[in-house]
BAZAKOL-683818 format. One record per residue (C-alpha): x, y, z. Coordinates in nm, 4 decimals. Layout:
(r (X Y Z))
...
//
This chain:
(r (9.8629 12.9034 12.3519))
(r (10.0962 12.5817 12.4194))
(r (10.3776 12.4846 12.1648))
(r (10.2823 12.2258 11.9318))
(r (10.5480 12.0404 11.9714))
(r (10.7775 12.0498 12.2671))
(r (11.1597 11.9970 12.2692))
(r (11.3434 11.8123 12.6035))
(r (11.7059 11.7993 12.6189))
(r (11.9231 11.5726 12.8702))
(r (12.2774 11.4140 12.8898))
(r (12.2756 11.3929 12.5088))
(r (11.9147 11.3070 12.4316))
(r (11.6784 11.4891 12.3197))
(r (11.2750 11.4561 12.3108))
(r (11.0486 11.5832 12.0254))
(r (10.6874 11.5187 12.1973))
(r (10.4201 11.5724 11.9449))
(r (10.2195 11.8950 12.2158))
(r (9.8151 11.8864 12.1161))
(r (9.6713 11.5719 12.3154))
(r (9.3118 11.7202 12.2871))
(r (9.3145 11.6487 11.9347))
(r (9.4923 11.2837 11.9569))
(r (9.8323 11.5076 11.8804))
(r (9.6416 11.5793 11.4971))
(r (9.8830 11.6980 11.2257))
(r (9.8377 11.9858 11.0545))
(r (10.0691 12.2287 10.8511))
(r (10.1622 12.4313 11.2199))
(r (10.2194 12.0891 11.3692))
(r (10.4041 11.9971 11.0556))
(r (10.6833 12.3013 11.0375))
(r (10.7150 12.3129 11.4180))
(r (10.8260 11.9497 11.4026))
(r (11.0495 12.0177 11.1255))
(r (11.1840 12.3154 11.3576))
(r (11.2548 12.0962 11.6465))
(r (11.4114 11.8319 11.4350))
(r (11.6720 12.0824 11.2889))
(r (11.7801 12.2289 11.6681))
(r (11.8360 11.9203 11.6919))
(r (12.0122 11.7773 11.4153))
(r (12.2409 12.0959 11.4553))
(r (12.2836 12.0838 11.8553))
(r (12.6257 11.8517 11.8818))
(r (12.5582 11.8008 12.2488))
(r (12.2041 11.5961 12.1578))
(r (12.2747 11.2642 11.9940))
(r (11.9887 11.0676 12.0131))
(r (11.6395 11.1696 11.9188))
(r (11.3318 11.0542 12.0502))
(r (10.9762 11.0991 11.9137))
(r (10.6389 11.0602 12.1323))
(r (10.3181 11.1999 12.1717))
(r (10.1924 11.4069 12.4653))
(r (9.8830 11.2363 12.6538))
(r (9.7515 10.9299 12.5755))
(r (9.8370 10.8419 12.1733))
(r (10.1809 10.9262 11.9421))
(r (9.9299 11.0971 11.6930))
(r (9.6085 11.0133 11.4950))
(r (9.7340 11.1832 11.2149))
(r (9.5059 11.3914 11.0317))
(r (9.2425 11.7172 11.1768))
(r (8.9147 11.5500 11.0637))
(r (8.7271 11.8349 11.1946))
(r (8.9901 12.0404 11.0241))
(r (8.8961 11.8758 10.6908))
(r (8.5996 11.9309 10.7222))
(r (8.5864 12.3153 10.7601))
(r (8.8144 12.3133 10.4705))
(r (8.5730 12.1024 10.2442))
(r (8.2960 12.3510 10.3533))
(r (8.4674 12.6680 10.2406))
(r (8.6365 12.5115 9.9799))
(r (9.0491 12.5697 10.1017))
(r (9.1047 12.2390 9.9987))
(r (9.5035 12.1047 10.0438))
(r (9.7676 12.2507 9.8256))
(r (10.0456 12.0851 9.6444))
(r (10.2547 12.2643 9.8772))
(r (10.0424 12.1725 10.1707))
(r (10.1091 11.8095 10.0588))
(r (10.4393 11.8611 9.9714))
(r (10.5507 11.9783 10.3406))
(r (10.4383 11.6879 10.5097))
(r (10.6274 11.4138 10.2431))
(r (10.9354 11.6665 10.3037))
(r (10.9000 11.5876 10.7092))
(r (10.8856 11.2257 10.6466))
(r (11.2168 11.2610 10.4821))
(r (11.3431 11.4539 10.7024))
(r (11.3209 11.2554 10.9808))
(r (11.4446 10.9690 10.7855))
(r (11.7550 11.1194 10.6416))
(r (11.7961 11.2727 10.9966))
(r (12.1730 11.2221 11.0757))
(r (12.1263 11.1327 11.4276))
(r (11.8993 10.7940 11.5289))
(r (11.5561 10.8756 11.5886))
(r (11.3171 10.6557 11.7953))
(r (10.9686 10.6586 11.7979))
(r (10.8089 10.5864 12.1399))
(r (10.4827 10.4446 12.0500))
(r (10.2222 10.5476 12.3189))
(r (9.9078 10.4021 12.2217))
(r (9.7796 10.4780 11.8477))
(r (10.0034 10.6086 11.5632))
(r (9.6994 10.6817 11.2869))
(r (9.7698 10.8182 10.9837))
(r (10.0212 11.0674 10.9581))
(r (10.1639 10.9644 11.3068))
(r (10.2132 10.6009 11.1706))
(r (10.3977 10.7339 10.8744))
(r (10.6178 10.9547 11.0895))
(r (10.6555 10.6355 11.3010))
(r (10.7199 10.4289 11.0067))
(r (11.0505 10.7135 10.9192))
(r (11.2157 10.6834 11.2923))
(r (11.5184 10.4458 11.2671))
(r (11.3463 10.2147 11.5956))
(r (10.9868 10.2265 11.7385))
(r (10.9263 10.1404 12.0864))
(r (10.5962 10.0236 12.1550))
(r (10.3615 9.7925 12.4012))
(r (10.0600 9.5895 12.3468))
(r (9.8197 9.8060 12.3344))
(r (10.0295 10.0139 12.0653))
(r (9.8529 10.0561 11.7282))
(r (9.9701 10.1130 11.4558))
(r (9.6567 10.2240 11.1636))
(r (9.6963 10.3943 10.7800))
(r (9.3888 10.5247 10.8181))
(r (9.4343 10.7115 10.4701))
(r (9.2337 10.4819 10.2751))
(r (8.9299 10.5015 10.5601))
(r (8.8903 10.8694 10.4588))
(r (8.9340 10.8591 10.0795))
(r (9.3098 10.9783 10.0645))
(r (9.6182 10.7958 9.9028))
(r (9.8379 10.8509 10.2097))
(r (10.0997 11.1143 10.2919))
(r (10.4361 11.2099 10.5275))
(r (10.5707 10.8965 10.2953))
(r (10.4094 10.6621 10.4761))
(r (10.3592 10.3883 10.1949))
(r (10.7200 10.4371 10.1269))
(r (10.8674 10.3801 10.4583))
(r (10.6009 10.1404 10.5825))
(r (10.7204 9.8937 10.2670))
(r (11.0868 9.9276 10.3426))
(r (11.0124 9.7688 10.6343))
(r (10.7271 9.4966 10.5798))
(r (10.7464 9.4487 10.1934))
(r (10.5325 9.5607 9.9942))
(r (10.2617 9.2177 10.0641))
(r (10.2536 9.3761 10.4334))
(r (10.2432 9.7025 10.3151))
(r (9.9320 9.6596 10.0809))
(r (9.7044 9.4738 10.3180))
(r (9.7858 9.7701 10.6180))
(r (9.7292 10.0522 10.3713))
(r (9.4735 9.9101 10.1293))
(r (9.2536 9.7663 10.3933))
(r (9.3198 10.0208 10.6820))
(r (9.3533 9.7836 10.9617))
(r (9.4842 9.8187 11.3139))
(r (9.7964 9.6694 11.3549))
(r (9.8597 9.6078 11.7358))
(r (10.1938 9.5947 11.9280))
(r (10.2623 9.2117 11.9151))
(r (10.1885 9.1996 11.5771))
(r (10.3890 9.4945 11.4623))
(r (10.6969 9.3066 11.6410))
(r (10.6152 9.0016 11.4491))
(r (10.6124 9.1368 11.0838))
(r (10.9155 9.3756 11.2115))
(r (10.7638 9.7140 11.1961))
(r (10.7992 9.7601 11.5836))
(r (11.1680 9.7144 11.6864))
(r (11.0550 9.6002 12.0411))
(r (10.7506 9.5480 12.2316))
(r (10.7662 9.6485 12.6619))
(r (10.5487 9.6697 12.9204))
(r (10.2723 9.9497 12.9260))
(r (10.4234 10.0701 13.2276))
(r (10.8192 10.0393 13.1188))
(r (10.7724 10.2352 12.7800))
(r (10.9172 10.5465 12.8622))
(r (11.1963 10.3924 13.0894))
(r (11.3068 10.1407 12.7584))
(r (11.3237 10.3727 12.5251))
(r (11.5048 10.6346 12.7267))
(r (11.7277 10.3102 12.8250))
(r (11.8073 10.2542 12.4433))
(r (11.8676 10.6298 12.3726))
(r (12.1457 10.6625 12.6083))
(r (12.3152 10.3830 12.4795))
(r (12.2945 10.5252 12.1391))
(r (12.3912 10.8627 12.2161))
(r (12.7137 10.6863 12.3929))
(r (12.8280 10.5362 12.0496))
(r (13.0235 10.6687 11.8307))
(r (12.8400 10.9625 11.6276))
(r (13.0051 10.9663 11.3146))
(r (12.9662 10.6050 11.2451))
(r (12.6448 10.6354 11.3469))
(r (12.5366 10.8805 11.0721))
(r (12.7828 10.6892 10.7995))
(r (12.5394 10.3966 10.8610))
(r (12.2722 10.6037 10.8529))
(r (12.3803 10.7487 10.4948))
(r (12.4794 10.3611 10.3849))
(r (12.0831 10.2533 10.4879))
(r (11.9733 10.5494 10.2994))
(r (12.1594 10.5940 10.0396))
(r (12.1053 10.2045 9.9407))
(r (11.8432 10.0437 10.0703))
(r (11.5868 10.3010 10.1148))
(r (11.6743 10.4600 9.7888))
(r (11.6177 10.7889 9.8821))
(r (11.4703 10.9226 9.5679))
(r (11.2462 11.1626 9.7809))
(r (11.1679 11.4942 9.5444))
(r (11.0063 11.2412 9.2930))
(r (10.7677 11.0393 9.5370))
(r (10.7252 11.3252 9.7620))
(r (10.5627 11.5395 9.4486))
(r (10.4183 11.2226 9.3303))
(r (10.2389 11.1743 9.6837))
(r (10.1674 11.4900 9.6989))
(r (9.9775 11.4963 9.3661))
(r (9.7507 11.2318 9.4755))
(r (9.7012 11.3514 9.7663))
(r (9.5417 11.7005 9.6727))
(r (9.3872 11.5003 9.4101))
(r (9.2258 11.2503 9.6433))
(r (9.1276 11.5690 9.8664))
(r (8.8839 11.7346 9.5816))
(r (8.7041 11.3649 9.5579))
(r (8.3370 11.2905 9.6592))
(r (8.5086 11.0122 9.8542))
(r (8.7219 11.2405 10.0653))
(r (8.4282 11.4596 10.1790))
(r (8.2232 11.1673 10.2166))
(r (8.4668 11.0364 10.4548))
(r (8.4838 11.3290 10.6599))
(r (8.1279 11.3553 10.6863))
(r (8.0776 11.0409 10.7934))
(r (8.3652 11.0534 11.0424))
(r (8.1876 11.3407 11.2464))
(r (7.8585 11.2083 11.2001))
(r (7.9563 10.8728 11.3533))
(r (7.8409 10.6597 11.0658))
(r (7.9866 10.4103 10.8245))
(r (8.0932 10.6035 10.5006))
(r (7.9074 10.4976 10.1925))
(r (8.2148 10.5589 9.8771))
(r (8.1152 10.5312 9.5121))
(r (7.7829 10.6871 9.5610))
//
């Protein structure tokens, strides 16, 4: 079996590309701790100095194993607090990564993928990026602290119509309301943001991660245990509803979901 997630190092940048493009790069708990893996080599490799994050194949991620979901609502293993829990943690940790992380947007970031997206420092995309919390589509609240990090960079107006409504939000537009840092060509994606990482793993480190702490520390708050176990709650709540499984259901069936019923 492939790694989940595979790790590329070179002249002080480093790669973390998202490894299961049958499944849209899904997330699940394996995907979920093998990132977190690959982010800490990294963090505590002095040699790397730039981090980027991308998605093998054709999208970043589309979040969530819907099929997954739905085995789990069939035998009843529905997510655990701790389940929940892991994934806010990983949003974090990207975030209060002391390196700069970039997210090279490669067609869709859905769910999950937009809120690990939403944590990168910059996100590269094109286009024909998107850029979808899909949460409320399938009955959940939202996880990986994406409704945190996606208002600290829209507002929370922005933030409510994207997650409430669960609309695409393409490249163009995404540069507009400033949750994409820049918008290439399709076929100059890769060479930009590699461009971008070498000139930030040429300044200098240590005031690179003081920023990073000044960002954090004041403007994003970073009050993470209580709105990572308050996600979390939700989200396991959210995960037992009639909503949820309706959602899934309809999802594999191909069929608008009927909620409230």
């Amino acid at each position: 079996m492939s790694e989940l997630v595979l790790l590329e190092k070179n002249n002080g940048v480093a790669v973390i590309r998202l490894n299961n493009p049958k499944t849209g790069n899904s997330l699940d708990y394996d995907m979920y701790i093998s990132l977190r893996d690959k982010l800490k080599e990294c963090e505590d490799n002095k040699e790397i100095r730039a981090i980027v994050v991308t998605g093998e194949g054709k999208n970043f991620s589309t979040g969530g194993d819907i099929r997954g979901f739905l085995d789990r609502i069939e035998k009843k293993t529905f997510i655990t607090q701790e389940e929940a829990e892991i994934a806010a943690d990983t949003g974090f940790m990207i975030r209060k990564c002391k390196k700069p992380t970039i997210a090279m947007v490669n067609h869709a970031a859905a769910g999950a993928g937009c809120s690990i997206a939403c944590a990168c420092d910059f996100r590269i995309v094109t286009p024909s990026s998107n850029f979808i919390m899909a949460f409320i589509n399938v009955g959940l609240p939202g996880d990986t602290d994406g409704l945190y990090f996606l208002t600290r960079l829209v507002g929370v107006g922005r933030a409510s119509d994207i997650m409430m409504t669960g609309r695409a939000v393409g490249g163009e537009e995404a540069y507009q309301m400033g949750l994409a840092t820049r918008v290439v060509d399709e076929d100059a994606l890769e060479v930009e943001t590699m461009k971008m990482a070498r000139k930030l793993s040429k300044m200098p480190g240590r005031a690179l991660e003081c920023q990073k702490a000044l960002f954090n520390n004041y403007f994003y708050g970073m009050s993470e245990k209580a709105y990572a176990q308050d996600e979390a709650k939700y989200t396991v709540e959210c995960s037992r509803s009639a909503d949820f499984e309706e959602a899934v259901h309809a999802f594999i069936e191909k069929r608008r979901p009927v909620f409230g019923k």
